[in-house]
mmCIF file of the N, C-alpha and C atoms, coordinates in Angstrom:
data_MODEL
# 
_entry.id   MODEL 
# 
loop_
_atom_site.group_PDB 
_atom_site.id 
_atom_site.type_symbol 
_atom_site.label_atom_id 
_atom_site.label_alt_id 
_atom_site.label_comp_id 
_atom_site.label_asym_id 
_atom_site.label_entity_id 
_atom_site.label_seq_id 
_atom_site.pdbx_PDB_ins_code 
_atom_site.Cartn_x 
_atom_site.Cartn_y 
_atom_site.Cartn_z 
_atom_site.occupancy 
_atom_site.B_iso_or_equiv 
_atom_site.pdbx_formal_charge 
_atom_site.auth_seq_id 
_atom_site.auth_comp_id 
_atom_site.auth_asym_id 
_atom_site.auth_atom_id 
_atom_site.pdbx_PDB_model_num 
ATOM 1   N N  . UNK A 1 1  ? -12.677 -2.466 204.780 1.00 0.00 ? 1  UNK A N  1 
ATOM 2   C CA . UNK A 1 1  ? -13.155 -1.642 203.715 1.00 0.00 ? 1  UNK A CA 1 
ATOM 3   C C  . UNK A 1 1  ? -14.211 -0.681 204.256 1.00 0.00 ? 1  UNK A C  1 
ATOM 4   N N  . UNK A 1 2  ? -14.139 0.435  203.616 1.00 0.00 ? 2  UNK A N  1 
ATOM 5   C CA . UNK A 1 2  ? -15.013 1.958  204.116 1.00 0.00 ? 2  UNK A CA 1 
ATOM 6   C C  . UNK A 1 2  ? -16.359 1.405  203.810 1.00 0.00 ? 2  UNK A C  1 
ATOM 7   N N  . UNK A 1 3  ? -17.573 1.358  204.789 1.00 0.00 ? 3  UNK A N  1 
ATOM 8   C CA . UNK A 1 3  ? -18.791 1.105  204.306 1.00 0.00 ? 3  UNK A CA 1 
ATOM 9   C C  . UNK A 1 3  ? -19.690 2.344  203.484 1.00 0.00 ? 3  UNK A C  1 
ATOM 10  N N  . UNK A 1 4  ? -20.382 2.249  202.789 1.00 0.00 ? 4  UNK A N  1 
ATOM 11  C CA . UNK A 1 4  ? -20.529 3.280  201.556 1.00 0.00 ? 4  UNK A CA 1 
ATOM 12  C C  . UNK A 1 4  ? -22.044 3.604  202.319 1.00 0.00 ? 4  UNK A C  1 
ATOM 13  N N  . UNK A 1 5  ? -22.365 5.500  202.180 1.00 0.00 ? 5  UNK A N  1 
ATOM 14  C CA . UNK A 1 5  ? -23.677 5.491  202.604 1.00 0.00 ? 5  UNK A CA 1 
ATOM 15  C C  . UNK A 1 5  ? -24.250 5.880  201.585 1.00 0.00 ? 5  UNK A C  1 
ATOM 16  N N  . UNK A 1 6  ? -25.605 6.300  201.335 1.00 0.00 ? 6  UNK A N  1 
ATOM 17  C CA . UNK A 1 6  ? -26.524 7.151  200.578 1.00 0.00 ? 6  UNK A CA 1 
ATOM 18  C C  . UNK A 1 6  ? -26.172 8.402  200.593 1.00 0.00 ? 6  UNK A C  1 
ATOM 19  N N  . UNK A 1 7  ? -25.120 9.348  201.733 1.00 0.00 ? 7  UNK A N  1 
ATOM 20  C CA . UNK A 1 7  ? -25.292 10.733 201.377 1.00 0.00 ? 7  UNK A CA 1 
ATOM 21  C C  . UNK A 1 7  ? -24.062 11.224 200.306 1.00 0.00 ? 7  UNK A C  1 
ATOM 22  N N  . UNK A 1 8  ? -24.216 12.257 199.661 1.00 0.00 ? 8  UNK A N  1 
ATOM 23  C CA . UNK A 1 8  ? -24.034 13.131 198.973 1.00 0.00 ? 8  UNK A CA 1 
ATOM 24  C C  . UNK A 1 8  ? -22.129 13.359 199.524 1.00 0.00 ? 8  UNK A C  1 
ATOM 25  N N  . UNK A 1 9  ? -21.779 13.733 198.886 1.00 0.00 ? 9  UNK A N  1 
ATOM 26  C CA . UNK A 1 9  ? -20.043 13.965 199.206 1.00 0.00 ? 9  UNK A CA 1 
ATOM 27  C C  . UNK A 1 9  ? -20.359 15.498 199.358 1.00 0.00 ? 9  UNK A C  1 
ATOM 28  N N  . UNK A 1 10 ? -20.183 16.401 200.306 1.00 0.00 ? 10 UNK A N  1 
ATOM 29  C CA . UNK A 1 10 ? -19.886 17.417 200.601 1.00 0.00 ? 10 UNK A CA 1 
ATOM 30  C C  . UNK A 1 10 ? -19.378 18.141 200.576 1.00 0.00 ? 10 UNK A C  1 
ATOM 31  N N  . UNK A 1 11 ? -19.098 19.405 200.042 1.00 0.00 ? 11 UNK A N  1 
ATOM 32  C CA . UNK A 1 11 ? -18.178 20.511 199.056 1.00 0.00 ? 11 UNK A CA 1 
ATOM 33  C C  . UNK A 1 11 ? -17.564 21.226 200.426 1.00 0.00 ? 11 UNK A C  1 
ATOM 34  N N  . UNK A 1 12 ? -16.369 21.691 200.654 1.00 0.00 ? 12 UNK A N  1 
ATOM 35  C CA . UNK A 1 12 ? -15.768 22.598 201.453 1.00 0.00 ? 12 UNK A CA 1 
ATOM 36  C C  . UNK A 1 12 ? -16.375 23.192 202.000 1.00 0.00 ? 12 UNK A C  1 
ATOM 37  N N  . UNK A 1 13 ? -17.166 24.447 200.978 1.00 0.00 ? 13 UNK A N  1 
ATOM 38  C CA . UNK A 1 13 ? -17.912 25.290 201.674 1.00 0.00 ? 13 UNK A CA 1 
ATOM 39  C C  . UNK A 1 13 ? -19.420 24.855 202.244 1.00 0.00 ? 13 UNK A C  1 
ATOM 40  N N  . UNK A 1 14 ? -19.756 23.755 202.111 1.00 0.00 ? 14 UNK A N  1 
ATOM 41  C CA . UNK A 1 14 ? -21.018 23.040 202.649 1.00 0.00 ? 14 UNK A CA 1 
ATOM 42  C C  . UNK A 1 14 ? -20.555 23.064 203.892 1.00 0.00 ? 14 UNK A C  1 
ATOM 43  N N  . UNK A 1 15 ? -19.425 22.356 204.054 1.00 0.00 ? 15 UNK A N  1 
ATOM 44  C CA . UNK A 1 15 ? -18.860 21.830 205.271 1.00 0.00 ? 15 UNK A CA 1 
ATOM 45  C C  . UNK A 1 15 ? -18.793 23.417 206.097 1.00 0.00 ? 15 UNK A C  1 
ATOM 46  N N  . UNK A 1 16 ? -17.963 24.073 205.668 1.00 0.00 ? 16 UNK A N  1 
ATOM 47  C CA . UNK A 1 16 ? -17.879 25.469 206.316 1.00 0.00 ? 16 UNK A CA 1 
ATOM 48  C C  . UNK A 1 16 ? -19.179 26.030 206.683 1.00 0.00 ? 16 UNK A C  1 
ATOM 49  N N  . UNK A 1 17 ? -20.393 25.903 206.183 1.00 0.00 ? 17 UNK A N  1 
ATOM 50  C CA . UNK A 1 17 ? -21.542 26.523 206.294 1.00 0.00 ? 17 UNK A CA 1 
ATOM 51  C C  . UNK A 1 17 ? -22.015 25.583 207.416 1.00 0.00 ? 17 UNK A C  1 
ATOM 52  N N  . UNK A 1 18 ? -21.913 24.824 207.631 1.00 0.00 ? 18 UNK A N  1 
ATOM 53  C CA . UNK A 1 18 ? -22.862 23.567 208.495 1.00 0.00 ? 18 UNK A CA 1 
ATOM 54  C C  . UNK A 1 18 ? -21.868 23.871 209.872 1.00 0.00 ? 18 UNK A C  1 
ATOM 55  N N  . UNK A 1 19 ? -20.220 23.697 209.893 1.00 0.00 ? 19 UNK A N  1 
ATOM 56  C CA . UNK A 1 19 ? -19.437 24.337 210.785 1.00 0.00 ? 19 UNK A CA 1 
ATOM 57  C C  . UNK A 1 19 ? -20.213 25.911 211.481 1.00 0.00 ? 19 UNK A C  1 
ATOM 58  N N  . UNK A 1 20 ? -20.315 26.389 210.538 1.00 0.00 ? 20 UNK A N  1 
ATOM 59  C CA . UNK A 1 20 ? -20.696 27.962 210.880 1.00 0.00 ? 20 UNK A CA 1 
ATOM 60  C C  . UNK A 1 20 ? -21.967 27.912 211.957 1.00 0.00 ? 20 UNK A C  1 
ATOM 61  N N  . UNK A 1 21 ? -22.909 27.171 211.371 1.00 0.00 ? 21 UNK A N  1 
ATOM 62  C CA . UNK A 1 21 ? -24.588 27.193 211.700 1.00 0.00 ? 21 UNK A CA 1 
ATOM 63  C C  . UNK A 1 21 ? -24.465 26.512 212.813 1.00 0.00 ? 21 UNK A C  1 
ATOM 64  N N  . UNK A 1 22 ? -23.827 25.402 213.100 1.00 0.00 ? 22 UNK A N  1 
ATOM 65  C CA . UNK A 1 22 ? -23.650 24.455 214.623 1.00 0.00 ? 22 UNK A CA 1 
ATOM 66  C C  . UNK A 1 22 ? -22.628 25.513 215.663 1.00 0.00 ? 22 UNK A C  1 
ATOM 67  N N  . UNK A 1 23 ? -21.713 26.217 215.306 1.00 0.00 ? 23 UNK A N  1 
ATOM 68  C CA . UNK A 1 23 ? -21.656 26.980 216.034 1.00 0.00 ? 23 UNK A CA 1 
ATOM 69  C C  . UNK A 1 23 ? -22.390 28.313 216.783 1.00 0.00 ? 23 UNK A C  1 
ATOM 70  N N  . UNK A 1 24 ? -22.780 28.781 215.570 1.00 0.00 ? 24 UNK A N  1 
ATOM 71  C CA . UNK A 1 24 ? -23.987 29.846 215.957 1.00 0.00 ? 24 UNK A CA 1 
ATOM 72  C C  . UNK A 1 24 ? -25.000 29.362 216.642 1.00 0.00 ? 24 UNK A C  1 
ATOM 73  N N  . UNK A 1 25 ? -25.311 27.963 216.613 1.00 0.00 ? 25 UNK A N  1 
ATOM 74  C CA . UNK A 1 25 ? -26.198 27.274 217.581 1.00 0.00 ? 25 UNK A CA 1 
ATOM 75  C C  . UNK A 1 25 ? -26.196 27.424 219.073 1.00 0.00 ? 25 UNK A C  1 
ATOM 76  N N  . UNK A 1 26 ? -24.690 27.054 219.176 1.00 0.00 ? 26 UNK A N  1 
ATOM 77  C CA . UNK A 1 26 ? -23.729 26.670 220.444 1.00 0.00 ? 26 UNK A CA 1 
ATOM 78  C C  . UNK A 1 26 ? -24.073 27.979 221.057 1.00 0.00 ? 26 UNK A C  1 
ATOM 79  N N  . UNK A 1 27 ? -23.251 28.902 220.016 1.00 0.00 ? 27 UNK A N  1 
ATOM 80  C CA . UNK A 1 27 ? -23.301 30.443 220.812 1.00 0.00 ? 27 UNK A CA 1 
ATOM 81  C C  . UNK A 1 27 ? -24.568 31.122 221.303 1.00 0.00 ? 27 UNK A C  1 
ATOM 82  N N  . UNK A 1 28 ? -25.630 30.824 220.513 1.00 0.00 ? 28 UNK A N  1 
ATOM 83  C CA . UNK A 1 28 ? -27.145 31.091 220.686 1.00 0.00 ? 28 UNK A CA 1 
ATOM 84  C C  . UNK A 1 28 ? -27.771 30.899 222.122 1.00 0.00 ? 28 UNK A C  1 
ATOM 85  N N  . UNK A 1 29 ? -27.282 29.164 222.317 1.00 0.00 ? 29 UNK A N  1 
ATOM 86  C CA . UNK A 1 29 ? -27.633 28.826 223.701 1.00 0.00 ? 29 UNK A CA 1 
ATOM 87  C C  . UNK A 1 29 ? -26.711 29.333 224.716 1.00 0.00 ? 29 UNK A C  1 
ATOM 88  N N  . UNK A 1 30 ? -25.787 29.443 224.588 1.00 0.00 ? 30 UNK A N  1 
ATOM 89  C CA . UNK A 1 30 ? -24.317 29.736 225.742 1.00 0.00 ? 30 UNK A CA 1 
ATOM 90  C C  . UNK A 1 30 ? -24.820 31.242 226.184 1.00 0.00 ? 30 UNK A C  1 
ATOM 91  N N  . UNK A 1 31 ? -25.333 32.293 225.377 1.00 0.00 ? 31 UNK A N  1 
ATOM 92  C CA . UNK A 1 31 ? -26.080 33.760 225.180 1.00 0.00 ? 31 UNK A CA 1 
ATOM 93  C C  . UNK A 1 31 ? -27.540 33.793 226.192 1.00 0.00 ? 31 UNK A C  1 
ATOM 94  N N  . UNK A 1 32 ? -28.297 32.527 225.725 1.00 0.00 ? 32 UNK A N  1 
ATOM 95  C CA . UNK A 1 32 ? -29.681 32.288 226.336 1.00 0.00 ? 32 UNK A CA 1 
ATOM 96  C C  . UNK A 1 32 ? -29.474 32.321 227.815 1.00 0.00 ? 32 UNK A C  1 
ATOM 97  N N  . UNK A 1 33 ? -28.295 31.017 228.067 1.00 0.00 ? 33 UNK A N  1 
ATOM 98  C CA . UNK A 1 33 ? -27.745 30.586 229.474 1.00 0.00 ? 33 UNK A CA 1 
ATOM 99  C C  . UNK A 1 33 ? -27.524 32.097 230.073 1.00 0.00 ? 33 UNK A C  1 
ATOM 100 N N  . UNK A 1 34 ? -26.619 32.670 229.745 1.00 0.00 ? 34 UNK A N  1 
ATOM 101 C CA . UNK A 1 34 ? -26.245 33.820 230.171 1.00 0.00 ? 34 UNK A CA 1 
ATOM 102 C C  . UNK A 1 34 ? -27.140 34.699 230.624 1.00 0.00 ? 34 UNK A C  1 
ATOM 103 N N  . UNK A 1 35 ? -28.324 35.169 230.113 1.00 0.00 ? 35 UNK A N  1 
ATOM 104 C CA . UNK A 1 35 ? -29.738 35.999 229.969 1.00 0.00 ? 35 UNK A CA 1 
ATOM 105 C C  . UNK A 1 35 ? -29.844 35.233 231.138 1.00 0.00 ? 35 UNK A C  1 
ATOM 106 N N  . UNK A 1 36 ? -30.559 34.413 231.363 1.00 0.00 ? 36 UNK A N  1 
ATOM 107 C CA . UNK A 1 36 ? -31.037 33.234 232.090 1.00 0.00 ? 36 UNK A CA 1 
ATOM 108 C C  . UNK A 1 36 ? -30.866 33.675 233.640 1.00 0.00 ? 36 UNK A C  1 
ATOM 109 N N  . UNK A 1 37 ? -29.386 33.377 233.717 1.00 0.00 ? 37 UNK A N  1 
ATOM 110 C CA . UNK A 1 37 ? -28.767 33.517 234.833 1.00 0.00 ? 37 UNK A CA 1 
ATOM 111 C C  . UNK A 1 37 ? -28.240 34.699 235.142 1.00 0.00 ? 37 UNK A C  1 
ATOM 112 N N  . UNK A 1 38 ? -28.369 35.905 234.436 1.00 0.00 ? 38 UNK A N  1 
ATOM 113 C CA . UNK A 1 38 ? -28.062 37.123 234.802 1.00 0.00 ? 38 UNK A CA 1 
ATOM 114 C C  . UNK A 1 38 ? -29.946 37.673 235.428 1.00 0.00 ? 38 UNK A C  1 
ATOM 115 N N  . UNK A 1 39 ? -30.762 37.055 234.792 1.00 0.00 ? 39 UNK A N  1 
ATOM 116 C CA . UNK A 1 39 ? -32.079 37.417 235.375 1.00 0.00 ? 39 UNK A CA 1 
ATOM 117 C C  . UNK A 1 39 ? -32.316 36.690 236.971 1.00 0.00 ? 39 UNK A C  1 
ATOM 118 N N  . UNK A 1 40 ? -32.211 35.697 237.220 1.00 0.00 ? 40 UNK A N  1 
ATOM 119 C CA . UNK A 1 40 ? -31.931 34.670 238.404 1.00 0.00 ? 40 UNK A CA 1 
ATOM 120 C C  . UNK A 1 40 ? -31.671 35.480 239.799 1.00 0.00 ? 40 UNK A C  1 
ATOM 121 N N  . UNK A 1 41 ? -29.530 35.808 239.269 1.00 0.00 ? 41 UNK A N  1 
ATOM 122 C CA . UNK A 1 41 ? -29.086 36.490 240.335 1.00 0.00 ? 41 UNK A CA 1 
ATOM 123 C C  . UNK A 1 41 ? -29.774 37.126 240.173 1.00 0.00 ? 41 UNK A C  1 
ATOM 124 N N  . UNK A 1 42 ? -30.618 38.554 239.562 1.00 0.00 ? 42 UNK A N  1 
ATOM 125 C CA . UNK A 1 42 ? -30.984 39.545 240.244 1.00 0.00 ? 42 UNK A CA 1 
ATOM 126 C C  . UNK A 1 42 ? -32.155 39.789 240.876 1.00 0.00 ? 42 UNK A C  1 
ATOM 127 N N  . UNK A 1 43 ? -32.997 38.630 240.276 1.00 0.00 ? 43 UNK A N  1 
ATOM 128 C CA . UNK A 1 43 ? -34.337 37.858 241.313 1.00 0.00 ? 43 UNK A CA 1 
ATOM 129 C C  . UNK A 1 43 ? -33.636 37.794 242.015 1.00 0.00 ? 43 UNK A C  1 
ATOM 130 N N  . UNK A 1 44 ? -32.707 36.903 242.677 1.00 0.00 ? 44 UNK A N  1 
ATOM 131 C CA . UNK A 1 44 ? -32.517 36.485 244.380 1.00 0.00 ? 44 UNK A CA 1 
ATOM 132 C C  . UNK A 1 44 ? -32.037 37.301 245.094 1.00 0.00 ? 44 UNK A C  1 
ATOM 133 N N  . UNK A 1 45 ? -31.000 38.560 244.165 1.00 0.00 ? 45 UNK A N  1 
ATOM 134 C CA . UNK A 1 45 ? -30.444 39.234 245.586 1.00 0.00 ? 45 UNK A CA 1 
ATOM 135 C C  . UNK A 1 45 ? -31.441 40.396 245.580 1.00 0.00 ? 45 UNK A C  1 
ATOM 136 N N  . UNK A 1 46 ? -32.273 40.711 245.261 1.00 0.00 ? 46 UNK A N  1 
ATOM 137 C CA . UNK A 1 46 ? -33.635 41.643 245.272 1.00 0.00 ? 46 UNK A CA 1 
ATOM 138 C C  . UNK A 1 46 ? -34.712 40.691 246.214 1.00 0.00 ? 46 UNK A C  1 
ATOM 139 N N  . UNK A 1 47 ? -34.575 39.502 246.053 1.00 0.00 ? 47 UNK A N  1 
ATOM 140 C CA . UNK A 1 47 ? -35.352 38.769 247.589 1.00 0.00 ? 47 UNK A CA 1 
ATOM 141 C C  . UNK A 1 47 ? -34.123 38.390 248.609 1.00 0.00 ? 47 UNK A C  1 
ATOM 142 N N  . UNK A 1 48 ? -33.472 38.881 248.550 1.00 0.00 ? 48 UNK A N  1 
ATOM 143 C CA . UNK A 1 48 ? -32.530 38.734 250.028 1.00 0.00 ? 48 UNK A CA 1 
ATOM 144 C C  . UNK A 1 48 ? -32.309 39.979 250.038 1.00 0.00 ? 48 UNK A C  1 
ATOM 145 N N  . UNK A 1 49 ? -32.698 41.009 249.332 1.00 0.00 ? 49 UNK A N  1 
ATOM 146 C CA . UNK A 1 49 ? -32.776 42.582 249.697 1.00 0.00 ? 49 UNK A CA 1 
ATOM 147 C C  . UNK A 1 49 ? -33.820 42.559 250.690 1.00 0.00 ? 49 UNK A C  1 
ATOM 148 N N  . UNK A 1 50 ? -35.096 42.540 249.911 1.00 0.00 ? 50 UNK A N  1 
ATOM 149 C CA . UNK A 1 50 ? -36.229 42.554 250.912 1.00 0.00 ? 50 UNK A CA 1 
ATOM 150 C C  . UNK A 1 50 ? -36.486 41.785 251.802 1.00 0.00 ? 50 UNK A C  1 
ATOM 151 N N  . UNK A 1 51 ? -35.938 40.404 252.241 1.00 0.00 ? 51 UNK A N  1 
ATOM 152 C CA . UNK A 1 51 ? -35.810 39.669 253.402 1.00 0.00 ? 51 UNK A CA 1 
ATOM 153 C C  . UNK A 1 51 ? -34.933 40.530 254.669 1.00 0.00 ? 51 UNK A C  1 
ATOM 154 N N  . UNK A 1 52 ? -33.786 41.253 254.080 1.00 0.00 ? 52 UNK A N  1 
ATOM 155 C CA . UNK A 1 52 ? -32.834 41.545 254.935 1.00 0.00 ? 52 UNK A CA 1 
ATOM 156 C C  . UNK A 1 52 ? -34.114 43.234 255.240 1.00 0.00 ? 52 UNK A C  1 
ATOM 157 N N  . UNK A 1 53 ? -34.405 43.735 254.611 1.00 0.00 ? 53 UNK A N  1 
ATOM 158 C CA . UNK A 1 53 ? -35.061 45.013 254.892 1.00 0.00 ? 53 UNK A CA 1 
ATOM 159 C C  . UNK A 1 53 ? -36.437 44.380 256.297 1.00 0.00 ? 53 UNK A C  1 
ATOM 160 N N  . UNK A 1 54 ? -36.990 43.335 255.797 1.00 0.00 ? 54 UNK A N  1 
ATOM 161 C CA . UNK A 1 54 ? -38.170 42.899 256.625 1.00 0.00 ? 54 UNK A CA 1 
ATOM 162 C C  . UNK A 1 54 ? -37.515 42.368 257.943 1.00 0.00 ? 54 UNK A C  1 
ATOM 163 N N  . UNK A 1 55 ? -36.658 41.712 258.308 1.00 0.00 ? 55 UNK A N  1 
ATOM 164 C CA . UNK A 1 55 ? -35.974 41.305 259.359 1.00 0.00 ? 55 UNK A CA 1 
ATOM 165 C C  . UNK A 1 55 ? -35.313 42.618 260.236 1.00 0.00 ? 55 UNK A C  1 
ATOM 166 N N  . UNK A 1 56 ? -34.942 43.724 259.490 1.00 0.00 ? 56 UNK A N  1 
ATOM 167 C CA . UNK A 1 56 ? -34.291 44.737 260.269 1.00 0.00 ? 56 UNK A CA 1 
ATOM 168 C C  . UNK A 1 56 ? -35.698 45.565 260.818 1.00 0.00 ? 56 UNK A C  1 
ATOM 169 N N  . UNK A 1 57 ? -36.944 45.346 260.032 1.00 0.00 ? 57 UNK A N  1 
ATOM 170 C CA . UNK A 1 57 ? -38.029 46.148 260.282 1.00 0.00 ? 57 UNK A CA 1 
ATOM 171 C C  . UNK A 1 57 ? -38.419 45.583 261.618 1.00 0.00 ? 57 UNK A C  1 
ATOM 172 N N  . UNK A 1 58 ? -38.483 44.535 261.671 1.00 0.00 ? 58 UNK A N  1 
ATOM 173 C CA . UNK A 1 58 ? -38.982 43.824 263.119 1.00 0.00 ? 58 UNK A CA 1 
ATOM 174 C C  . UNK A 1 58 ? -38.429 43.919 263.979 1.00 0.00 ? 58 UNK A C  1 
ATOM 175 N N  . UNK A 1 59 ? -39.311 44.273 264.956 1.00 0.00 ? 59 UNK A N  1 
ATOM 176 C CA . UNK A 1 59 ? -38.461 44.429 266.383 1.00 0.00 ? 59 UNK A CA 1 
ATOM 177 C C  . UNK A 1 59 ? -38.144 43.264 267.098 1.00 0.00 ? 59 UNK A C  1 
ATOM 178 N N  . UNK A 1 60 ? -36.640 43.157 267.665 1.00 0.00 ? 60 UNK A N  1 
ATOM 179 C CA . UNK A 1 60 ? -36.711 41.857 267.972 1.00 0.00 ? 60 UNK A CA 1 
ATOM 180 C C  . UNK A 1 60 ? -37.574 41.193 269.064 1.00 0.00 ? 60 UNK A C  1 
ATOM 181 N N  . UNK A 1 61 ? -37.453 39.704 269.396 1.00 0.00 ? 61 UNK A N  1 
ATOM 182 C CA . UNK A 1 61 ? -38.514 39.292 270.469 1.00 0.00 ? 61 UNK A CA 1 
ATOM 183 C C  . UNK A 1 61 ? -37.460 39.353 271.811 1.00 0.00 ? 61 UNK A C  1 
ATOM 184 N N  . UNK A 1 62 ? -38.149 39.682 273.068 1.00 0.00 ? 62 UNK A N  1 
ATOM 185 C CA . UNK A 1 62 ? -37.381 39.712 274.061 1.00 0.00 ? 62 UNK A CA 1 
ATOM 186 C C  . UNK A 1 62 ? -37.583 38.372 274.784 1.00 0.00 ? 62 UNK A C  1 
ATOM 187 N N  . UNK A 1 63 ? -36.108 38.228 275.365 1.00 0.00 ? 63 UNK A N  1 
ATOM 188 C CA . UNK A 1 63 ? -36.245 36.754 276.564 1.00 0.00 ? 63 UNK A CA 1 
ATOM 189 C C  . UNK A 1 63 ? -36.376 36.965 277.298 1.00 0.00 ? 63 UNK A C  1 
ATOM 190 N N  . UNK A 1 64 ? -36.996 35.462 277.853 1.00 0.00 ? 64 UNK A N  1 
ATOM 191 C CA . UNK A 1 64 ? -37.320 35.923 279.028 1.00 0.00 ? 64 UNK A CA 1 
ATOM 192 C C  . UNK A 1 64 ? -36.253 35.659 279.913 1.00 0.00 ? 64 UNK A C  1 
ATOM 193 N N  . UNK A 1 65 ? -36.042 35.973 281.108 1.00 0.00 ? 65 UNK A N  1 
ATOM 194 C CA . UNK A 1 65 ? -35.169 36.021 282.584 1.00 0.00 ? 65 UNK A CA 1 
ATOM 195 C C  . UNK A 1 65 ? -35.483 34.568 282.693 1.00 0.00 ? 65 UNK A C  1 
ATOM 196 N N  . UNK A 1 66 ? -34.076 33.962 282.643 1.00 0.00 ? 66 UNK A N  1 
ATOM 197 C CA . UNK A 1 66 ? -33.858 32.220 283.309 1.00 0.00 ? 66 UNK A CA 1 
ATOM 198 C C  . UNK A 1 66 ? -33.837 32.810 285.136 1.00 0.00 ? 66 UNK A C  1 
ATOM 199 N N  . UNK A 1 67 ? -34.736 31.479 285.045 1.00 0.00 ? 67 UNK A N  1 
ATOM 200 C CA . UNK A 1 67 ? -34.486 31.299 286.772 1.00 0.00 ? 67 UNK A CA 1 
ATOM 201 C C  . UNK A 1 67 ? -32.927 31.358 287.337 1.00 0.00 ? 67 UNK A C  1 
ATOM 202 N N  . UNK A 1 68 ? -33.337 32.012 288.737 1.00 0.00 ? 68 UNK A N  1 
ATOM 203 C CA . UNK A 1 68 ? -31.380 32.205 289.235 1.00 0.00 ? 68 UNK A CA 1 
ATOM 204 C C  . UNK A 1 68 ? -31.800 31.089 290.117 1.00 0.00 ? 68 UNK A C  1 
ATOM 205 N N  . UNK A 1 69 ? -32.430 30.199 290.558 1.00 0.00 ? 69 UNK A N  1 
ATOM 206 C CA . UNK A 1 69 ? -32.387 29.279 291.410 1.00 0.00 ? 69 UNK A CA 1 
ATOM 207 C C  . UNK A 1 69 ? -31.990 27.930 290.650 1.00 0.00 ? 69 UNK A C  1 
ATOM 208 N N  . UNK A 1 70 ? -31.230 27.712 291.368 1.00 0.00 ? 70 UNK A N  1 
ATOM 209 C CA . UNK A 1 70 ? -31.180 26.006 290.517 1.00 0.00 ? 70 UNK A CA 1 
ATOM 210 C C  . UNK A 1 70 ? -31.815 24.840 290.700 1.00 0.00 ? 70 UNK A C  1 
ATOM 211 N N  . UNK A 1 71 ? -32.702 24.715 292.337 1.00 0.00 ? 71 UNK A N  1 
ATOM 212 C CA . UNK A 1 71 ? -33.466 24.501 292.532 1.00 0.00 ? 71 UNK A CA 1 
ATOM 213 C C  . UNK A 1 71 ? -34.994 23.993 291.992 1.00 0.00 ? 71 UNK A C  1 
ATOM 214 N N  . UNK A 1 72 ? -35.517 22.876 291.736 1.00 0.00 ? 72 UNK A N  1 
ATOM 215 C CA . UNK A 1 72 ? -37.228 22.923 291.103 1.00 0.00 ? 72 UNK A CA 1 
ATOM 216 C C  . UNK A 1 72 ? -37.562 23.315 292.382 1.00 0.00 ? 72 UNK A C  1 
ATOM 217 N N  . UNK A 1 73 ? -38.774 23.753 291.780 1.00 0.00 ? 73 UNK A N  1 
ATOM 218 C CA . UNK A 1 73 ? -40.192 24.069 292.193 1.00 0.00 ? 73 UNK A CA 1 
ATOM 219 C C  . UNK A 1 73 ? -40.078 23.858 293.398 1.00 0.00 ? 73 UNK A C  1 
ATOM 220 N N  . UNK A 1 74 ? -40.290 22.471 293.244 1.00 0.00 ? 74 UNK A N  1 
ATOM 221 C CA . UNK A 1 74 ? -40.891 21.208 294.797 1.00 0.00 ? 74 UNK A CA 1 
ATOM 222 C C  . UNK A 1 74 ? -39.879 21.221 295.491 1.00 0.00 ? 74 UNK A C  1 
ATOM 223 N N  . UNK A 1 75 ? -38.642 21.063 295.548 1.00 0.00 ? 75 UNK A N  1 
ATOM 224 C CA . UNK A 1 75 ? -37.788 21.236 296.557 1.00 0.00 ? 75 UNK A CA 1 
ATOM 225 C C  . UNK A 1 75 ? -37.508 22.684 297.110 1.00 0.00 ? 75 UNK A C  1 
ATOM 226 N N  . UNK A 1 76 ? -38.040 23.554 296.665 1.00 0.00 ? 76 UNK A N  1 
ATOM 227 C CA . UNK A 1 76 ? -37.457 24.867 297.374 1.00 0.00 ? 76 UNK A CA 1 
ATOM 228 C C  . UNK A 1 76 ? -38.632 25.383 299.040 1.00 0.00 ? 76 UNK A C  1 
ATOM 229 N N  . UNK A 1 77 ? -38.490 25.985 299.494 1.00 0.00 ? 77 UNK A N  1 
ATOM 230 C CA . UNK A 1 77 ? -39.329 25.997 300.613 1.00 0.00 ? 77 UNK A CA 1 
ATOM 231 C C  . UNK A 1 77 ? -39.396 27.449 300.730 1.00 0.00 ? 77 UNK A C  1 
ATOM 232 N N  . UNK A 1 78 ? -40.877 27.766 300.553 1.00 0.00 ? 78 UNK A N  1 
ATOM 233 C CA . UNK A 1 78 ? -41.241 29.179 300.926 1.00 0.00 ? 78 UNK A CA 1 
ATOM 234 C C  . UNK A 1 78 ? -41.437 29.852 301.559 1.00 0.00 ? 78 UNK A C  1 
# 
């Protein structure tokens, strides 16, 4: 047997209105998300703009010349 509550029996268009409002909810946040993450990407690729601009600004570091002897130190004779 159906257990019986305290609320109110609900008219069609109640139902339709409460349908309506939980969706507009949904869509509200799904909209926010969107904002959200359209602000994000364009923070990051505006700091991997200016990372890539600061890295091309620098001159690179030079190496140094590896020894052509294969030789250490102590065994070679001068």
């Amino acid at each position: 047997m159906a257990k019986l509550t305290n609320q109110q029996p609900t008219s069609k268009y109640s139902k339709e209105m409460e349908k309506r409002a939980a969706t507009s909810d949904v869509e509200k946040k799904r909209r926010a998300t969107a904002k959200k993450t359209e602000n994000l990407r364009a923070l990051r690729l505006a700091k991997e703009a200016e990372e890539l601009a600061a890295k091309a600004a620098k001159p690179a570091k030079k190496k140094r010349a590896a020894k052509k002897s294969g030789l250490p130190d102590f065994e070679r004779e001068v």
